[in-house]
N, C-alpha and C positions, 0 to 999 in steps of 0.2 A: 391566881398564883399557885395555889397548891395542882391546879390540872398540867399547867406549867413542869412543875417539881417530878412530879409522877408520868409525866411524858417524858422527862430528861432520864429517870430512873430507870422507864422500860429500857430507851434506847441505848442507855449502857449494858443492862442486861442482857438485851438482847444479841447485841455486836458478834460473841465468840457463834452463837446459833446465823444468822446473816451472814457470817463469812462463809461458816462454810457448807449453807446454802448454795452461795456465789461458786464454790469449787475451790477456789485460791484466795491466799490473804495472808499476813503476815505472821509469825508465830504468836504473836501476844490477843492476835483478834482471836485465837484457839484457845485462849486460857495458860499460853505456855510463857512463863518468865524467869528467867534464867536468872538465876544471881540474887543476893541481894542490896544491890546498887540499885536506885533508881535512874531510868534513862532520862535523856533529854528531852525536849521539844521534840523534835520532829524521829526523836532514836535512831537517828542517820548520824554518818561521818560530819553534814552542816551543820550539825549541835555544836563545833568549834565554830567559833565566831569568823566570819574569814572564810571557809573553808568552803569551793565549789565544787560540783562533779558534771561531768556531762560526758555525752556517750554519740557513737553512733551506730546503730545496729544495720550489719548487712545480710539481709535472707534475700534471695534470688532463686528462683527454679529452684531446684530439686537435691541442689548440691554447694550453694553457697549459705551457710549459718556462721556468721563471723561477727564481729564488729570491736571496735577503741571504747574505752573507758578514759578519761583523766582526771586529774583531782587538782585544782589549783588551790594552793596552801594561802594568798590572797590575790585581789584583783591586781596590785599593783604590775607595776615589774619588776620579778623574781627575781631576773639575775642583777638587776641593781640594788635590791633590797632581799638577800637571801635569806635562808630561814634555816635555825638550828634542826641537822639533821643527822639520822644514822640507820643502820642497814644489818640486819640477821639474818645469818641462813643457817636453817632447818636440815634440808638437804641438798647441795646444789646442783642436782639435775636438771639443769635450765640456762638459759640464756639471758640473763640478768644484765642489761646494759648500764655504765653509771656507775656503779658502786663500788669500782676499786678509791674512786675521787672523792665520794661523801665518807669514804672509811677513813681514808686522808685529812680530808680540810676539816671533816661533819655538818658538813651544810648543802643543803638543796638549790640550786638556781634555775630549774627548771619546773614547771607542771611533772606529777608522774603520769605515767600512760602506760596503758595494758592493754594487749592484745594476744593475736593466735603466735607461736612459735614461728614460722618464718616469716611472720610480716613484721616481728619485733625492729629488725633492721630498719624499715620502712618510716615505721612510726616513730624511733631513735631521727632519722635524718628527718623529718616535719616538725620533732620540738626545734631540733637547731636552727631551720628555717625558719621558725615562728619567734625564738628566742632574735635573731638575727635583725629579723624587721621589726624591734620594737623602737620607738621613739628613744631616742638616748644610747641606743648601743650600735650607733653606727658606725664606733672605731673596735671593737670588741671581733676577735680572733683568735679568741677559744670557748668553747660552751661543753658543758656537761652533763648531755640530756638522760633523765632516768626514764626507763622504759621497762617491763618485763614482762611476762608472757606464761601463757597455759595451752598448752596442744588439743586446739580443738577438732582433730582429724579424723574424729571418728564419722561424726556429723557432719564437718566441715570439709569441702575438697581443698584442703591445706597446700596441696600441690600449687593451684592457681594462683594463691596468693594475690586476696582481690583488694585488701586493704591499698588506699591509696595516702600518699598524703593529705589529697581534701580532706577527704575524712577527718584525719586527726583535725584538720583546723577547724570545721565542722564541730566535732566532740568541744573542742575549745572555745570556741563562740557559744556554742551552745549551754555552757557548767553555767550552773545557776545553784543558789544556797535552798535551805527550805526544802520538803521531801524528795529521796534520789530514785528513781524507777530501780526496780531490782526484776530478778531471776533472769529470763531471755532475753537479755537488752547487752549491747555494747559487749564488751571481752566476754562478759558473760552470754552471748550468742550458741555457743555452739558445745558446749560444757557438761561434764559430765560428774558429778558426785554422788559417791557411796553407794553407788549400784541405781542412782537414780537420776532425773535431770538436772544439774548442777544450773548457775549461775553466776549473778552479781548479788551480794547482801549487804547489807550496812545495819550498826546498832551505835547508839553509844550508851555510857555510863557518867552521872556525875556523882562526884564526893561532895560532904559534910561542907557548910561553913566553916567546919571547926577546924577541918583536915584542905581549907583551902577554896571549896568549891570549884574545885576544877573540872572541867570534860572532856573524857578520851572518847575520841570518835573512830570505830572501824570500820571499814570497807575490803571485803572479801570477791575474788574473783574464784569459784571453787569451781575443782577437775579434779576430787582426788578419789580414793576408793577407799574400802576397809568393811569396819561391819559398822553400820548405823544403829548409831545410841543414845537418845535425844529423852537429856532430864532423868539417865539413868537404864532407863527402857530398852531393853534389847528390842530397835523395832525392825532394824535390819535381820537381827534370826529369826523374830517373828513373821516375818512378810517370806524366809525363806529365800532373800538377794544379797548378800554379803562373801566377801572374798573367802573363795573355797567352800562355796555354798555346792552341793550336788546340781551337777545338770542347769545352774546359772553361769551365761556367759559376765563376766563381768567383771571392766576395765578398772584392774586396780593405782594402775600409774596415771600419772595425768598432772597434777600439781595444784599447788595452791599461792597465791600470793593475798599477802594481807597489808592494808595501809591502813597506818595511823595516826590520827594527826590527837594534838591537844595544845591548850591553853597555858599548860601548867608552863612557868620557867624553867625549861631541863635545855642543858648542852648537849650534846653529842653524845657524850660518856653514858648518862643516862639516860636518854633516848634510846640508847643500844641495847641496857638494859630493859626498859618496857618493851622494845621488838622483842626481845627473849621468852619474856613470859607467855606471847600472846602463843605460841607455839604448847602451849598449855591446853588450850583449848581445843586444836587438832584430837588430842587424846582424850579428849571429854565426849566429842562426836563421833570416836571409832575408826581415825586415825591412826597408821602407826607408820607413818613416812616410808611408803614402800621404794624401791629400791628406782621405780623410775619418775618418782614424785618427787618435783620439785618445787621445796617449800619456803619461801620467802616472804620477811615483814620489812618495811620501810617505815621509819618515825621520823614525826617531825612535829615540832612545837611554832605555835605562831604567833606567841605571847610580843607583844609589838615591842619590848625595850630587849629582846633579846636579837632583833633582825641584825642581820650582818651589811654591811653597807660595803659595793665593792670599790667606792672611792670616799674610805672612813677619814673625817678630819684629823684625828689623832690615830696616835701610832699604838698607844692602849687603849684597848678597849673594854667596857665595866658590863658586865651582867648580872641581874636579879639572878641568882641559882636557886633551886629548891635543895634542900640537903638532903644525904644520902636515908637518913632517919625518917622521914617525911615520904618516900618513894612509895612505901607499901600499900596506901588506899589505890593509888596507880594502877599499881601492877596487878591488883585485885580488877581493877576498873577495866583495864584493857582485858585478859581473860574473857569477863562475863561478853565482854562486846566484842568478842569474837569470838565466841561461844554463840551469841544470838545471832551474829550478823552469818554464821552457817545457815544457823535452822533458817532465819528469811530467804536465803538464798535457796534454798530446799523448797520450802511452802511454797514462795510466789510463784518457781518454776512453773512452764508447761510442757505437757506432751509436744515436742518436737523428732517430727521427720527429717532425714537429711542424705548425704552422698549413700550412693549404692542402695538406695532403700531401704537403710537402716532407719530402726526407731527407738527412742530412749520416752519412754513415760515418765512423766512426774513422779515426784513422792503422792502417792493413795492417800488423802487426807483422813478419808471417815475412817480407812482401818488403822492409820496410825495412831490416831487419839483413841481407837478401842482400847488400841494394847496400852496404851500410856494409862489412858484410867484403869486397865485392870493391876498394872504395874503402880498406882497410884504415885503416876507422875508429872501432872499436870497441878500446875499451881492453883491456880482462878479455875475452877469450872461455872 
């Protein structure tokens, strides 16, 4: 037993040294944890019960890095059973399909889905198709699909526009709960963040028994620029790649979209406000929503007595609420977890090649954890 004990004990110990042996790994296998919330199970957006993600990544020759991300809020069928929902933007330089109608009604009836800027269209018309052919909605002749998007052109021949609808349906069969692949995978394909290879990230956060025990799950699609600041750490000046750095070229527009889902009972109203704060976190990582960053959060809650039913037996309808008093572990929770769910998106990236022969490297793991422990900003060493 005790050799037992003491073998479990190395290999905790060991894990932040193992990772990043391996090269890439997640921010917390570095010793780096953001906040003082604890995450969930799997520290992904599937930490809400419910909640699935699936992707499909398209690399090809020498000029295609693309691919879909979605997020199904649950298995059923969404638009017969929709889900309290609401929409924040940051900055909107973007093409945000859907969200004049959840700003309206605040409810979701479709999967979200994220992809390159001109395939948004593309993958907008595959949810409607997919919403279409579900069992039950074969008199249904309107749909509201949320879709949105980060221009991954630099790496990507955007021109082509190779996203098909398979794909999305693809991405959609494919969402499963339980850990989400991050960095170079799905919308995160071809991505570019803070002077370095951007991605897909996800983290979540839960609160107290006391305060509810609820879990805000994030998922980050990042393309944005600024100067990278992780836990404090100037590590963007330090590496010398940050916007208006000498003699670095480096794309500070690009955008970000953030989705979040949670457990907790919130309507609309306050859903809107947790997409609010999560923009908070932008400015923790060296964000400062440049002029062609387009930055947007989508909430949605999937606490099952709050589902909206689009053929309700009564004409009132009753919902658990969480009160206004009550919001603030929340808005702490979503923050941190999209705070972390950057830095994953950063760490797991890799060095990718793409159009024109252009190349975006990774975030430098071993000199960024220099600076952080000289900066002593690393939680866990």
């Amino acid at each position: 037993m005790m050799k037992r004990l003491m073998a479990i004990w190395y290999l905790v110990m060991m894990l932040p040294f193992l990772a990043g042996a391996q090269g890439r790994g997640r921010a917390r296998d570095f010793g780096i944890e953001s906040g003082i919330l604890l995450p969930g199970k799997w520290n992904a957006i599937t930490d809400v019960e419910g909640v699935s993600v699936g992707h499909k990544t398209l690399i090809r020759g020498d000029s295609v890095r693309t691919g879909v991300t979605v997020i199904r809020p649950h298995a059923g069928n969404l638009f017969m059973e929709k889900v309290p929902a609401a929409v924040s933007v940051g900055n909107g330089f973007g093409k945000a399909i859907g969200f004049t109608q959840v700003r309206e009604l605040g409810n979701l009836e479709t999967p979200v889905a994220l992809t390159n800027t001109l395939d948004v269209f593309t993958v907008a018309e595959a949810l409607v198709d997919h919403t279409l052919s579900l069992p039950g909605n074969e008199t249904v002749r309107s749909v509201n699909p949320l879709a949105g998007e980060t221009n991954d052109g630099w790496l990507n021949d955007i021109r082509g526009r190779y996203v098909e609808k398979q794909h999305v349906l693809e991405a959609l069969n494919n969402a499963s709960d339980g850990p989400v692949e991050e960095g170079n995978v799905g919308a995160g394909t071809g991505t570019l963040c803070l002077g370095f290879k951007g991605g897909i990230g996800t983290s979540s956060r839960k609160v107290n028994e006391a305060q509810g025990g609820y879990t805000v799950g994030v998922l980050v699609q990042t393309n944005f620029g600024g100067i990278l600041t992780i836990q404090g750490a100037p590590v963007g000046e330090e590496l010398k790649n940050h916007y208006l750095a000498q003699q670095t070229p480096h794309q500070v527009d690009g955008s970000c979209m953030i989705v979040i889902a949670t457990d907790a009972p919130l309507l609309a109203r306050n859903l809107e406000r947790l997409a609010k704060r999560s923009f908070l976190a932008l400015g923790r990582v060296g964000s400062f929503m440049s002029n062609g960053s387009g930055d947007y959060a989508i909430a949605f809650s999937t606490h099952p007595e709050c589902r909206i039913p689009y053929h309700p037996e009564q004409s009132v309808q009753s919902s658990p609420v969480l009160g206004n008093d009550f919001m603030s572990p929340l808005f702490l929770a979503v923050v941190e977890a999209t705070e972390e769910a950057i830095y994953n998106a950063l760490f797991m990236a890799e060095d990718m090649s793409g159009c024109k022969g252009r190349v975006i490297k990774a975030l430098p793991v071993e000199s960024t954890l220099e600076i952080m422990d000289r900066y002593g900003a690393r939680t866990n060493r």
